[in-house]
LODREN-601369 format. One record per atom (N, C-alpha, C, CB): atom name; x, y, z. Coordinates in steps of 0.2 Angstrom, whole numbers, plus 2048, in hexadecimal, padded with zeros to 3 digits. Glycine has a CB too. Example, Ala and Ser with C-alpha at 12.3 -4.5 7.8 and 13.67 -1.06 7.14 Angstrom:
<sites>
at N u 842 v 7E4 w 827
at CA u 83E v 7EA w 827
at C u 842 v 7F0 w 827
at CB u 839 v 7EA w 82D
at N u 840 v 7F5 w 823
at CA u 844 v 7FB w 824
at C u 840 v 800 w 827
at CB u 846 v 7FD w 81D
</sites>
This chain:
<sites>
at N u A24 v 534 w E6C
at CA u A23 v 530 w E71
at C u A28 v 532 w E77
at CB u A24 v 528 w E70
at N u A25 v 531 w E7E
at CA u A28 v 535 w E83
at C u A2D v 530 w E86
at CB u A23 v 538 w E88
at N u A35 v 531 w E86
at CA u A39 v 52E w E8A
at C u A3B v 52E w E91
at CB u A3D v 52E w E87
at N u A39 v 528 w E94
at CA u A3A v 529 w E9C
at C u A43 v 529 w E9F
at CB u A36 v 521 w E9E
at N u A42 v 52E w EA3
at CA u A48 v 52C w EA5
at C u A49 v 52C w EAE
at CB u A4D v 530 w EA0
at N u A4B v 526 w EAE
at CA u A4C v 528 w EB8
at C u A51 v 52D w EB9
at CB u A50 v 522 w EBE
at N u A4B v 52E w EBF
at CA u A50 v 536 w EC4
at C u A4F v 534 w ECA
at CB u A4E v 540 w EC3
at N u A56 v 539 w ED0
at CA u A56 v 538 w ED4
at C u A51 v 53E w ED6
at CB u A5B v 536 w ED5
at N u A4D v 53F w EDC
at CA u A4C v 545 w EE0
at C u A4F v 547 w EE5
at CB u A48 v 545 w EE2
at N u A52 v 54D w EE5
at CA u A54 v 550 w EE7
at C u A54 v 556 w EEC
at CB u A54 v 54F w EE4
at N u A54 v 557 w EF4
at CA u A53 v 55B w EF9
at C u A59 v 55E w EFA
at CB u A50 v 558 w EFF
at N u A58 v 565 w EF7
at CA u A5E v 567 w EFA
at C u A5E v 570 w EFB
at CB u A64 v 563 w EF4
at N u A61 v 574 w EFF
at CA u A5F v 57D w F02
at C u A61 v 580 w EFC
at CB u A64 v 581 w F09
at N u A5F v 585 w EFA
at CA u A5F v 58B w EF5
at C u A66 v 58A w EF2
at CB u A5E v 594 w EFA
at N u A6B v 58B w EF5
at CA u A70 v 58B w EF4
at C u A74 v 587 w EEF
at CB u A72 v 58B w EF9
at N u A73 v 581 w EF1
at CA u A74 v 57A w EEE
at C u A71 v 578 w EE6
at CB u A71 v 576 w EF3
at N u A6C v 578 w EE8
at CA u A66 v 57B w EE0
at C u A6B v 57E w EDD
at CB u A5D v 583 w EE1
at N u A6A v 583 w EDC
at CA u A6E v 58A w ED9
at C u A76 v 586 w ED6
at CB u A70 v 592 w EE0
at N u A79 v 584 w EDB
at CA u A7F v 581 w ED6
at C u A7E v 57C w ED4
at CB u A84 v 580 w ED8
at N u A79 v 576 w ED4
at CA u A76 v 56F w ED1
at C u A72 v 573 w EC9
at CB u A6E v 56B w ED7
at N u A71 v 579 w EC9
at CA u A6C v 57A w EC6
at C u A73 v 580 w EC0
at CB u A63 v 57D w ECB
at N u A79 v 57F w EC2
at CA u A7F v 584 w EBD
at C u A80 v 57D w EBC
at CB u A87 v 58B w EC1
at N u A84 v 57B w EBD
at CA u A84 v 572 w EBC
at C u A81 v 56F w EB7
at CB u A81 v 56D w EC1
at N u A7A v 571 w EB7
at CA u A76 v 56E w EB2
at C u A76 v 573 w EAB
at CB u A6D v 56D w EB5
at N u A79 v 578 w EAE
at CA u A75 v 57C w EA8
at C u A7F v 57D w EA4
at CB u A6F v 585 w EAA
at N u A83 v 579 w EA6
at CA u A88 v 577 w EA1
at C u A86 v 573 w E9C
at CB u A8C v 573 w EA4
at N u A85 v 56C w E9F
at CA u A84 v 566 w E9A
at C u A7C v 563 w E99
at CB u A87 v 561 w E9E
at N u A77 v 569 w E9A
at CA u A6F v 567 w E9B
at C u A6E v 560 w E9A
at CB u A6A v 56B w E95
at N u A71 v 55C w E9E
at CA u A6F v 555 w E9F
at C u A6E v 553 w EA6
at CB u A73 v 550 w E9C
at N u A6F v 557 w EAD
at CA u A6D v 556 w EB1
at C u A67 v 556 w EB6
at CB u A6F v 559 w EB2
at N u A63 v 55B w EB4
at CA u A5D v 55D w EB5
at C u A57 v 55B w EB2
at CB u A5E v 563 w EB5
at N u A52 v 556 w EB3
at CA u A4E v 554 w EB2
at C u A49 v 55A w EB3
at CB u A4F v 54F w EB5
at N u A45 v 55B w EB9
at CA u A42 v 55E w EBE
at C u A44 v 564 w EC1
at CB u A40 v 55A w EC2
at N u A43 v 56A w EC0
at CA u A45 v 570 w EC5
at C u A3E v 571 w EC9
at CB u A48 v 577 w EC1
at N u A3C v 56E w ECF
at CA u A34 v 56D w ED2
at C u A33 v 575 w ED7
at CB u A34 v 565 w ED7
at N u A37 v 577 w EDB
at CA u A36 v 57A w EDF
at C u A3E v 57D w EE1
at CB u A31 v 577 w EE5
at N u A3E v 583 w EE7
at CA u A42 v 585 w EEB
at C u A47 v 582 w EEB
at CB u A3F v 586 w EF0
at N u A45 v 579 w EEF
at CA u A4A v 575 w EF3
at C u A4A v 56E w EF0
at CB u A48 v 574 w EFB
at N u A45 v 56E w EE8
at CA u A45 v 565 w EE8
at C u A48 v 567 w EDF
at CB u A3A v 560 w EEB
at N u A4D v 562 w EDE
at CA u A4D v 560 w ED8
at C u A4C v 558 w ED5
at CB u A54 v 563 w ED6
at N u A4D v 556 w ECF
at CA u A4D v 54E w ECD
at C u A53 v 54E w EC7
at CB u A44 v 54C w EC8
at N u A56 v 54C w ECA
at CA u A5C v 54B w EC4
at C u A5D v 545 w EC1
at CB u A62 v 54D w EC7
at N u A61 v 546 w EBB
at CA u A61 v 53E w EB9
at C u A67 v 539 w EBD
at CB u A64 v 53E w EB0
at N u A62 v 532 w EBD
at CA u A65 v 530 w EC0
at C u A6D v 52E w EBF
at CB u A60 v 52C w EC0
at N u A6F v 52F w EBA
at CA u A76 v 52C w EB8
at C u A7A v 531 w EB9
at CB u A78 v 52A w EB1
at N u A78 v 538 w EBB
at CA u A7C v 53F w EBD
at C u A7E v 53F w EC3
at CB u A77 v 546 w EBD
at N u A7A v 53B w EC6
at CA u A7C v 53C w ECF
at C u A81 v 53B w ED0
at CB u A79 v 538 w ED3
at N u A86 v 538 w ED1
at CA u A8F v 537 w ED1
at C u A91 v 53E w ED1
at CB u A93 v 533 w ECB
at N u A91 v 540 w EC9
at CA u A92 v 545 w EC4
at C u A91 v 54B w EC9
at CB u A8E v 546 w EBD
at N u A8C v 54C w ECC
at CA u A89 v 553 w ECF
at C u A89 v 551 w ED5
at CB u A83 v 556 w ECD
at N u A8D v 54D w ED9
at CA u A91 v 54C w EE0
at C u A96 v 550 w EE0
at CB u A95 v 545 w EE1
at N u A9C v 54C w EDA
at CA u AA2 v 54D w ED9
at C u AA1 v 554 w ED8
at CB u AA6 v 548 w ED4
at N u A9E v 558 w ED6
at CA u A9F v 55F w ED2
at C u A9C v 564 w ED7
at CB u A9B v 560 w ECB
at N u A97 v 561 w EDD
at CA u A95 v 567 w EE2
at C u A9B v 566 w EE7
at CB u A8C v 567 w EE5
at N u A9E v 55F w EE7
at CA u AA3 v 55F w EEC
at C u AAB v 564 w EEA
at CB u AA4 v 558 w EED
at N u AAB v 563 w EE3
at CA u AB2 v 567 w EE1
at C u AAF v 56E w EE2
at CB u AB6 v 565 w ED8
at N u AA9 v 570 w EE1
at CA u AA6 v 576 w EE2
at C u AA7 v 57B w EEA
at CB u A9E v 574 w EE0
at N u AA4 v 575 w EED
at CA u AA2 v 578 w EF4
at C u AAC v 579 w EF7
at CB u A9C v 571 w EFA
at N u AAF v 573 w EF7
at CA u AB6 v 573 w EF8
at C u ABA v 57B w EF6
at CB u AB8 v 56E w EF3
at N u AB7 v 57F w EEF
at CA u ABB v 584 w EEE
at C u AB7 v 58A w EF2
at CB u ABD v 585 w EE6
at N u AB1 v 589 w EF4
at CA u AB0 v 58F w EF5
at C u AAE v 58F w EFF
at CB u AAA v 591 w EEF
at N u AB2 v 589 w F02
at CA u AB2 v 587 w F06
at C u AB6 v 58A w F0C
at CB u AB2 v 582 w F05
at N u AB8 v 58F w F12
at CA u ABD v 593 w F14
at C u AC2 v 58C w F19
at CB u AB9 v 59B w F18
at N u AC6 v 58D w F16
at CA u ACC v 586 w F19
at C u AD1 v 58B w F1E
at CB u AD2 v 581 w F12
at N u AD1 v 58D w F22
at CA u AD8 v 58F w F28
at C u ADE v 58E w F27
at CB u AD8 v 58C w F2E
at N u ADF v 587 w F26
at CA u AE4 v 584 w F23
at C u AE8 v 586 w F1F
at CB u AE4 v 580 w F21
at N u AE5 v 58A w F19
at CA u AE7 v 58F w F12
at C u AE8 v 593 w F15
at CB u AE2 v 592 w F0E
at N u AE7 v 597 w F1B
at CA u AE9 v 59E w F1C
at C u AF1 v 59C w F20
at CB u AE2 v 5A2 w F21
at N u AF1 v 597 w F22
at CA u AF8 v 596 w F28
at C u AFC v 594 w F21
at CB u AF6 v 58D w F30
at N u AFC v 592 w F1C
at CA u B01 v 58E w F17
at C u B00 v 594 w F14
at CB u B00 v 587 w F12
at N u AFD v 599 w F10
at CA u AFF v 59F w F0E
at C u AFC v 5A6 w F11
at CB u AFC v 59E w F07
at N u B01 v 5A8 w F14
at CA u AFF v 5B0 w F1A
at C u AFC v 5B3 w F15
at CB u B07 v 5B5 w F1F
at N u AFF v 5B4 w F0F
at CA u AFD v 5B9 w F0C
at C u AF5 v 5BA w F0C
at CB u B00 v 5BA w F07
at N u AF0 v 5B5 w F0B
at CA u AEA v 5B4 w F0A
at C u AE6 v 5BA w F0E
at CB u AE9 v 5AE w F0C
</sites>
């Protein structure tokens, strides 16, 4: 028998996908729906989880100035 579960949908560019979709394929409990290019459905109880993780994500690979003035050597 088939279990329902809520998901959120999700709009979001190429880019984004791609690390929602490394995310999911840690803990395969994210990803409900991989639909197209730009749209996913994820579970709904993930969504926090995969805030907090594209934000620590985007944060490291984010170019900060700031870094360069506290370490020249960069």
């Amino acid at each position: 028998m088939p279990r329902a579960v809520k998901g959120v949908f999700v709009e979001c560019d190429p880019s984004i996908k791609s690390l929602v979709l490394n995310i999911d394929a840690k803990s395969h409990n994210v990803v409900i729906a991989d639909l197209d290019d730009e749209h996913l459905v994820i579970d709904e109880r993930q969504v926090d989880n995969v805030k907090r993780q594209l934000d620590a994500q985007l944060a490291e690979n984010t170019f900060n100035p700031a870094e360069l003035e506290n370490n020249p050597e960069k």
